[in-house]
Structures are given as C-alpha cells and as structure tokens.
PDB file as gemmi writes it, atoms N, CA and C in Angstrom:
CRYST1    1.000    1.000    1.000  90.00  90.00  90.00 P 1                      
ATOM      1  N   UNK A   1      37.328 -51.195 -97.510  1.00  0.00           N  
ATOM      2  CA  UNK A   1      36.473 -50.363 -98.332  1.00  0.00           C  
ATOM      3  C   UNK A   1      36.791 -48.899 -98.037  1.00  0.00           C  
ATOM      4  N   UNK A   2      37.314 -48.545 -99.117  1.00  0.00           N  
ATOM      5  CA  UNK A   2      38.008 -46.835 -98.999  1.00  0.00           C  
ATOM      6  C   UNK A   2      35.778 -45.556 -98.992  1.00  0.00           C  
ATOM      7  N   UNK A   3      35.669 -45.098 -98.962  1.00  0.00           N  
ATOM      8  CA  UNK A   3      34.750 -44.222 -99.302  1.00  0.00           C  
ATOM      9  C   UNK A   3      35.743 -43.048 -99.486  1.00  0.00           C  
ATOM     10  N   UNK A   4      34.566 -42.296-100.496  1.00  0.00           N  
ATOM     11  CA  UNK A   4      35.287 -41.052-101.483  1.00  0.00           C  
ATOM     12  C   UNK A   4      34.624 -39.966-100.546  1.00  0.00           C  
ATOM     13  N   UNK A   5      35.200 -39.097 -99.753  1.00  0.00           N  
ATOM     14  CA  UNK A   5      34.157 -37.627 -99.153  1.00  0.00           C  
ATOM     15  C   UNK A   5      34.406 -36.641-100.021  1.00  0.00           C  
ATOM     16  N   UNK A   6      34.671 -36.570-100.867  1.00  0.00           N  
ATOM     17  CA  UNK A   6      34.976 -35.583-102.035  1.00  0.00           C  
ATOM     18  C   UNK A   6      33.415 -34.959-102.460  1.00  0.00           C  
ATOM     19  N   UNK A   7      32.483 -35.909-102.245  1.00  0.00           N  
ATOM     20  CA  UNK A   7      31.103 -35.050-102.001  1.00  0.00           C  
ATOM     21  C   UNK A   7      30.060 -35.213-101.397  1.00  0.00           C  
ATOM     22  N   UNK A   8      30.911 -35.082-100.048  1.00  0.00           N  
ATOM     23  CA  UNK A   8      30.160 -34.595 -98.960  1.00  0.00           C  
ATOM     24  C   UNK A   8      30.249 -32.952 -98.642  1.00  0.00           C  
ATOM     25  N   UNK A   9      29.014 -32.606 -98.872  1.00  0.00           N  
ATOM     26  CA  UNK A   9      29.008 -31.083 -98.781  1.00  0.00           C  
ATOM     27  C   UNK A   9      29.325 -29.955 -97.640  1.00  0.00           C  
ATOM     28  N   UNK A  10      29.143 -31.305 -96.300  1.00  0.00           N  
ATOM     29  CA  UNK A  10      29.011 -30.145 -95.077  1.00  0.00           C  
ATOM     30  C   UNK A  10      29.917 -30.930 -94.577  1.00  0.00           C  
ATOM     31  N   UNK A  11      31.705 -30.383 -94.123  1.00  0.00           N  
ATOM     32  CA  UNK A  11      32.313 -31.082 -93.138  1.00  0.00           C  
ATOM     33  C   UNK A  11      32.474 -30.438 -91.833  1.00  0.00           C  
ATOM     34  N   UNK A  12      31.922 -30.911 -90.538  1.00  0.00           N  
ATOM     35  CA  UNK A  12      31.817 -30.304 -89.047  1.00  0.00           C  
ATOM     36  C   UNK A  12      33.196 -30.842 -88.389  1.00  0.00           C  
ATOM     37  N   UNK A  13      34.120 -29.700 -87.997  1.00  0.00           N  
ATOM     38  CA  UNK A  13      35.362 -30.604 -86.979  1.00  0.00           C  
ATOM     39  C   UNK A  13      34.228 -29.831 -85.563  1.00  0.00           C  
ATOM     40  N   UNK A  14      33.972 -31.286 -84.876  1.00  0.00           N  
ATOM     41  CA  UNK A  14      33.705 -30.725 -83.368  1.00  0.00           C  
ATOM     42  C   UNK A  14      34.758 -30.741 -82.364  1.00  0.00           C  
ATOM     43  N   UNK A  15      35.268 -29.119 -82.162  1.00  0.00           N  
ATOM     44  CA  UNK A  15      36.433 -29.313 -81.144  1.00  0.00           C  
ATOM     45  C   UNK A  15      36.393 -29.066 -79.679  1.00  0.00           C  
ATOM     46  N   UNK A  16      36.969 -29.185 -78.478  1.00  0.00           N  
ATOM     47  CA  UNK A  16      36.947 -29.212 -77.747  1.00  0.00           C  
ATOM     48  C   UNK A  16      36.922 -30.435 -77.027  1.00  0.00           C  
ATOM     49  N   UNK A  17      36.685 -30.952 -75.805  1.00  0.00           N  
ATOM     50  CA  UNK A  17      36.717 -32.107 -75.481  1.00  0.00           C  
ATOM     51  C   UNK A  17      35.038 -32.812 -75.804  1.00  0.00           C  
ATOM     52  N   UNK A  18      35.841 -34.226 -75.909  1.00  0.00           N  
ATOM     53  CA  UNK A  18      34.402 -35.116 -76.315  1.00  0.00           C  
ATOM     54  C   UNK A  18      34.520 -36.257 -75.825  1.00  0.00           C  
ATOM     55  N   UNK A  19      33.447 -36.742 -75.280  1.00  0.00           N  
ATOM     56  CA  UNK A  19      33.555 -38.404 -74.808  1.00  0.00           C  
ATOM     57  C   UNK A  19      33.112 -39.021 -75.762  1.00  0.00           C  
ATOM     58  N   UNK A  20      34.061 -39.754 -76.038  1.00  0.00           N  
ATOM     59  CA  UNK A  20      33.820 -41.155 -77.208  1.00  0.00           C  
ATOM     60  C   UNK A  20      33.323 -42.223 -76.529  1.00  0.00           C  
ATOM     61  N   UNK A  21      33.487 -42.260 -74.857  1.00  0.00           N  
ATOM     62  CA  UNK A  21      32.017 -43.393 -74.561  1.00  0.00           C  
ATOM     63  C   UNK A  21      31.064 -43.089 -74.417  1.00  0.00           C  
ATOM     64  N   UNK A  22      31.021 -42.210 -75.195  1.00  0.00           N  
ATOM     65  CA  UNK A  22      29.495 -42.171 -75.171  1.00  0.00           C  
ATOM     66  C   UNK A  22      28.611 -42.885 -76.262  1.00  0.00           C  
ATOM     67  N   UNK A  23      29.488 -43.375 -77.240  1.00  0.00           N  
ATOM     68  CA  UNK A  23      29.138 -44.126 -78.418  1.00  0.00           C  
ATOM     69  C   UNK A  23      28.559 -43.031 -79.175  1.00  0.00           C  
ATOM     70  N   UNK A  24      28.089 -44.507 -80.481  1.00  0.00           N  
ATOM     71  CA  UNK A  24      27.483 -43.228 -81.621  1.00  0.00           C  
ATOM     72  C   UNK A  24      25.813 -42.653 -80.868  1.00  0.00           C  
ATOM     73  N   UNK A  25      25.080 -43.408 -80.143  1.00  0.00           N  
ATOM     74  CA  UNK A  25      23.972 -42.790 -79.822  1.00  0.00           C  
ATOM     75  C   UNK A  25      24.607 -41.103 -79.263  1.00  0.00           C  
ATOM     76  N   UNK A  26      25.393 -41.290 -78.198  1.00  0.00           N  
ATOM     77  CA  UNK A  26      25.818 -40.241 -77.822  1.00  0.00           C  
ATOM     78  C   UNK A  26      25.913 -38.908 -78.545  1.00  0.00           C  
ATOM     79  N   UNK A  27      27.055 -39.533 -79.370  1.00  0.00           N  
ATOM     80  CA  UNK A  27      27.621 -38.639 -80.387  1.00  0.00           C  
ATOM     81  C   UNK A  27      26.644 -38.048 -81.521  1.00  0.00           C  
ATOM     82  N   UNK A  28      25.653 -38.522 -81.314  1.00  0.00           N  
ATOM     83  CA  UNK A  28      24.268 -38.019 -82.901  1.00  0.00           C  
ATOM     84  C   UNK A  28      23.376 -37.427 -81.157  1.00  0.00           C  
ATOM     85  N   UNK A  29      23.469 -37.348 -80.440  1.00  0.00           N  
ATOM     86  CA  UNK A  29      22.714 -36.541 -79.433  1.00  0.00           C  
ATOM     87  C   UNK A  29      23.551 -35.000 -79.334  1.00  0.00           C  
ATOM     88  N   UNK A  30      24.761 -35.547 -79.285  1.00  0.00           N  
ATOM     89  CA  UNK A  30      25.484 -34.212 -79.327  1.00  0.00           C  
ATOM     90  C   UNK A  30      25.070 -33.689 -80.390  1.00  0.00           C  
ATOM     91  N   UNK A  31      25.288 -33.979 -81.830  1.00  0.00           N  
ATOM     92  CA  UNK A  31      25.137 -32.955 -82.629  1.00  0.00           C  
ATOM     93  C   UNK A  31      23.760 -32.634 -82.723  1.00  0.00           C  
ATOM     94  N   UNK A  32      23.001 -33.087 -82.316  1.00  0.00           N  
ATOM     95  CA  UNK A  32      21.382 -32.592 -82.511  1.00  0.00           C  
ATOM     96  C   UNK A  32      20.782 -31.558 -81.542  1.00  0.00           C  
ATOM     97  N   UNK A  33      21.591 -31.881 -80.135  1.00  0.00           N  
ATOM     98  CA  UNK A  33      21.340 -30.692 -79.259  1.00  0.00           C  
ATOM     99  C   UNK A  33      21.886 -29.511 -79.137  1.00  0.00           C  
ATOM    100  N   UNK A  34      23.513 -30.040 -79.091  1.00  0.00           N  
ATOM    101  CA  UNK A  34      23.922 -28.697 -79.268  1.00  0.00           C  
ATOM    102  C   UNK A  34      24.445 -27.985 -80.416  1.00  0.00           C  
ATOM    103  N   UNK A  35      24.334 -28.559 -81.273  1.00  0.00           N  
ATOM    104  CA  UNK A  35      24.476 -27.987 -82.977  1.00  0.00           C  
ATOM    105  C   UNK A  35      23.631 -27.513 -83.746  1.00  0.00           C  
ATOM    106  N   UNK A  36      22.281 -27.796 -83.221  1.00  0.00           N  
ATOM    107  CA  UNK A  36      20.892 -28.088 -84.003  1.00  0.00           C  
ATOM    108  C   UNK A  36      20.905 -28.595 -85.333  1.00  0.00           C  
ATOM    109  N   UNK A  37      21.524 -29.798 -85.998  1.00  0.00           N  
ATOM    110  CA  UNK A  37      22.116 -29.911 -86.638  1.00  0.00           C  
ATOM    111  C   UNK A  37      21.429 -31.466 -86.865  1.00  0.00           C  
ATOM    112  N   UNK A  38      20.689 -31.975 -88.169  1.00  0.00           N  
ATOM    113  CA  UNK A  38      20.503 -33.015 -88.219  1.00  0.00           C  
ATOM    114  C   UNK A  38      21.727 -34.196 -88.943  1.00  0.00           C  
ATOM    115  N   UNK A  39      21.749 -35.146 -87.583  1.00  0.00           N  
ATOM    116  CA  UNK A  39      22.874 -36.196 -88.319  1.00  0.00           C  
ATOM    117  C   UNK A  39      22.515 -36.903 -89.252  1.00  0.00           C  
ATOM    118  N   UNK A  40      21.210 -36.675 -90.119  1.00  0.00           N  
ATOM    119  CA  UNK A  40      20.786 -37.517 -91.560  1.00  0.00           C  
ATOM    120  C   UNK A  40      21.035 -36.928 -92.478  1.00  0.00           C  
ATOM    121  N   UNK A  41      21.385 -35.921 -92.304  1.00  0.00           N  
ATOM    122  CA  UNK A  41      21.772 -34.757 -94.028  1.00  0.00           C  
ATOM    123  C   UNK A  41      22.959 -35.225 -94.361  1.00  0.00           C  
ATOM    124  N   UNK A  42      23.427 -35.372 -95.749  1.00  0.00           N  
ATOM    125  CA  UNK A  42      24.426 -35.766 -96.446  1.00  0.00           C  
ATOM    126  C   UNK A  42      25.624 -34.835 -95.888  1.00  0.00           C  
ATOM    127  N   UNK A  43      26.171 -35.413 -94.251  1.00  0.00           N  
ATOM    128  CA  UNK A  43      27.617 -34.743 -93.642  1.00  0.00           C  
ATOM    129  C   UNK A  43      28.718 -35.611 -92.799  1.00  0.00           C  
ATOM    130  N   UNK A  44      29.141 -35.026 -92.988  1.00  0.00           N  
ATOM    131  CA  UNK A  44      30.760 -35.759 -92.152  1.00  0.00           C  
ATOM    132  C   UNK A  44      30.889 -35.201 -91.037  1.00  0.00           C  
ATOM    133  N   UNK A  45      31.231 -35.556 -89.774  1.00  0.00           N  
ATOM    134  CA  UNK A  45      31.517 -34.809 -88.715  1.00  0.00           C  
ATOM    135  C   UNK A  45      32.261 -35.357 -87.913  1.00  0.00           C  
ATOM    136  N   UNK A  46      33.719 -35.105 -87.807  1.00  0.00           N  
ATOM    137  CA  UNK A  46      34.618 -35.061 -86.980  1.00  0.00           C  
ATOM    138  C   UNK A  46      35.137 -34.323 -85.573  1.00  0.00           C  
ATOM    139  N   UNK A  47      35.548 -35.575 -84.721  1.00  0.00           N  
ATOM    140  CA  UNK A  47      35.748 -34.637 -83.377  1.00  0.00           C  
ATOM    141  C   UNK A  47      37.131 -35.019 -83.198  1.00  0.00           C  
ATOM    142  N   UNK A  48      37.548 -33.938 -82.251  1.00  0.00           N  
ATOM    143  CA  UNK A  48      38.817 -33.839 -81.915  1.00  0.00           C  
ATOM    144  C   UNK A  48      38.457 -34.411 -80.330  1.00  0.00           C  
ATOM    145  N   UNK A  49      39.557 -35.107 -79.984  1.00  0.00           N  
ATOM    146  CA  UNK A  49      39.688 -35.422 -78.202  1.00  0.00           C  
ATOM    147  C   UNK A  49      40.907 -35.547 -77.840  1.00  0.00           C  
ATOM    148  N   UNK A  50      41.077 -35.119 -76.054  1.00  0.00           N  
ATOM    149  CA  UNK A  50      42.300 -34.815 -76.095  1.00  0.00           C  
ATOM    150  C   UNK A  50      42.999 -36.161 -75.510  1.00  0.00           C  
ATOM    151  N   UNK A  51      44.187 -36.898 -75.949  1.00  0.00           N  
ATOM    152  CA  UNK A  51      44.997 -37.696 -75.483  1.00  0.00           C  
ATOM    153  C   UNK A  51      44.952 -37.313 -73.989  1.00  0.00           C  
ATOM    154  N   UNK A  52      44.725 -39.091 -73.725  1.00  0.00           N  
ATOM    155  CA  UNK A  52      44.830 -38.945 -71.856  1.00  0.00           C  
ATOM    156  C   UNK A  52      46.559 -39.502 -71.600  1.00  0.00           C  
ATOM    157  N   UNK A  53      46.908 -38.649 -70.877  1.00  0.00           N  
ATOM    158  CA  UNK A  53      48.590 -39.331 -70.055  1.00  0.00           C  
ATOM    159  C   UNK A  53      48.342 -39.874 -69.264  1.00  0.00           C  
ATOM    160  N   UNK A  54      49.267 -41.291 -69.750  1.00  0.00           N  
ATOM    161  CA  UNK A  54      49.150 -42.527 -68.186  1.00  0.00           C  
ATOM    162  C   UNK A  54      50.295 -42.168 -67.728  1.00  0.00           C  
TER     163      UNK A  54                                                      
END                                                                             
C-alpha cells in the first residue's frame, strides 16, 4: 500500500542523532517535548540517524 504525502501540509526532518529504540512511544514523546509539536495534526516527520560502524 503506496500512501500519497502530496497533502500533507507540515513535513518535520528531525536531525541530529535519534534513538529508534526508543520506538514509536518514544519518538511521539520526542516530538511533543521538545518540538512542542502535536503528533495528531495532519504531519509527516522524519528523522535522520547516524549509521553505526561494526
């Protein structure tokens, strides 16, 4: 199932480092605390993380 973001109005790249175990609870804590930013408004939000070297 493709979805269209063609109208989604607000796109967020969150950059810097991010823990992805933190899951999605995590990740909707991040944007609510330190974004002030509610994750129910019609948005997309992408994070960048940095590749770990084994």
């Amino acid at each position: 199932m493709l979805l269209d973001f063609t109208c989604v109005p607000n796109i967020f790249l969150v950059c810097g480092k991010t823990d992805l175990e933190k899951g999605t609870d995590g990740l909707a804590t991040c944007i609510m605390e330190t974004y002030q930013l509610n994750m129910f408004d019609n948005a997309l939000f992408l994070f960048a993380v940095l590749a770990r070297l084994s």
